[in-house]
C-alpha positions in Angstrom: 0.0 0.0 0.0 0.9 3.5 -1.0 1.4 6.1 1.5 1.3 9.6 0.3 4.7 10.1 1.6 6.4 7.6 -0.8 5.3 10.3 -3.4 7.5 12.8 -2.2 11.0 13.5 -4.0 12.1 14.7 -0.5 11.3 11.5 1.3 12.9 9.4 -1.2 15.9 11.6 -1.6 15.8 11.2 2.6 15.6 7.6 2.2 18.7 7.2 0.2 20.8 9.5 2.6 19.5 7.2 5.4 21.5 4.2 3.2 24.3 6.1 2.2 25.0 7.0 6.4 24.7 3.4 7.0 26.9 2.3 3.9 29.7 4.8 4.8 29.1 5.0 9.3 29.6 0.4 8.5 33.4 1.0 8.0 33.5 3.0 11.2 35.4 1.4 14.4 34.1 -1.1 16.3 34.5 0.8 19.4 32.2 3.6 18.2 29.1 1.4 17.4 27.5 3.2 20.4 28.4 6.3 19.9 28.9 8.5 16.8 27.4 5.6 14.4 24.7 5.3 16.1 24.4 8.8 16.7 24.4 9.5 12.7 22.2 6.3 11.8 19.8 7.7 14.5 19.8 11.5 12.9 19.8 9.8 9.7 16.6 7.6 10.1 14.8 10.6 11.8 14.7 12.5 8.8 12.4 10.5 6.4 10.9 8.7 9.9 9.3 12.9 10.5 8.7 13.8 7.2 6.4 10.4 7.1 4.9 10.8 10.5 4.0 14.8 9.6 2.4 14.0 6.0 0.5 10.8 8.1 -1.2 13.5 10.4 -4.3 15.5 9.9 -3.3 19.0 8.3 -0.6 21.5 6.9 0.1 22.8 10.6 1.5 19.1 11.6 3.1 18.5 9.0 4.7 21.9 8.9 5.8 20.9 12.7 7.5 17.8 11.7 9.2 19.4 9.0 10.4 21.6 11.0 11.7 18.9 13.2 13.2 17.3 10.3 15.5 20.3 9.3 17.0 19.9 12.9 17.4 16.3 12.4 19.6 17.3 9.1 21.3 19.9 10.8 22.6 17.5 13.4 23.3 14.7 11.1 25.2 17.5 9.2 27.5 18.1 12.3 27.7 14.7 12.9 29.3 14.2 9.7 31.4 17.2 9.6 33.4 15.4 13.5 33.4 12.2 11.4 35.8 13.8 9.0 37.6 15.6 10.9 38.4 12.5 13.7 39.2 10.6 10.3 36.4 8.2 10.5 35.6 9.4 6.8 38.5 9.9 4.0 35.9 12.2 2.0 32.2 13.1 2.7 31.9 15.5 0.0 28.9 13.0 -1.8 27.4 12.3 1.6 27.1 16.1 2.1 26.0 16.7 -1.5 23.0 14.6 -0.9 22.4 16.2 2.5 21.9 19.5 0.6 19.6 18.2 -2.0 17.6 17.2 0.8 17.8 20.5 2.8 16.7 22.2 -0.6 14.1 20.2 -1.0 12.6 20.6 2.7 13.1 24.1 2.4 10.9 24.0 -0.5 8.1 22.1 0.4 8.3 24.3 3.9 8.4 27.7 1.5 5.2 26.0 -0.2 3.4 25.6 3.1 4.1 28.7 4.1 2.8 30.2 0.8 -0.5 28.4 1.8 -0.7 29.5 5.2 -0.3 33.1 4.1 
């Protein structure tokens, strides 16, 4: 069954960013499964997770909210990725980020859009 969601370019664009984090956070060390992979899996899966969860709900106001709550899930995974690199858990994130900011422009559309309806 279809979900309304799965329609949206951002949730699928948030969807793959939640498998490039767990392709790239896999050849982290061991010793940081509990910490800064899981960290950046949890930011990671949070993003499509609200996007979901906002469209799932009963208006524009909601979904606004969890959009909202989904750009400070990005912005975290963002920093997240940024003490990766530097700590040398990742060679080059310049893709990973690339994708990060195809899916912050496309939030911020879809919140610009919602905010043109509001008005």
């Amino acid at each position: 069954m279809r979900r309304k969601h799965h329609d949206l370019m951002l949730w699928q664009e948030a969807m793959a960013l939640v498998k490039e984090v767990y392709r790239v956070t896999g050849n982290f060390p061991r010793d940081e499964i509990y910490a800064l992979t899981s960290q950046m899996r949890r930011a990671a899966v949070s993003v499509p997770s609200n996007i979901a969860e906002g469209a799932g709900r009963n208006g524009e106001k909601e979904f606004f909210q969890f959009l909202s709550i989904t750009r400070g899930s990005l912005c975290e995974l963002e920093t997240q990725i940024l003490i990766a690199k530097d700590v040398e858990y990742l060679d080059d994130c310049d893709d990973l980020l690339v994708r990060m900011d195809k899916v912050f422009s496309l939030l911020g559309g879809l919140i610009n859009s919602l905010r043109g309806r509001r008005a």
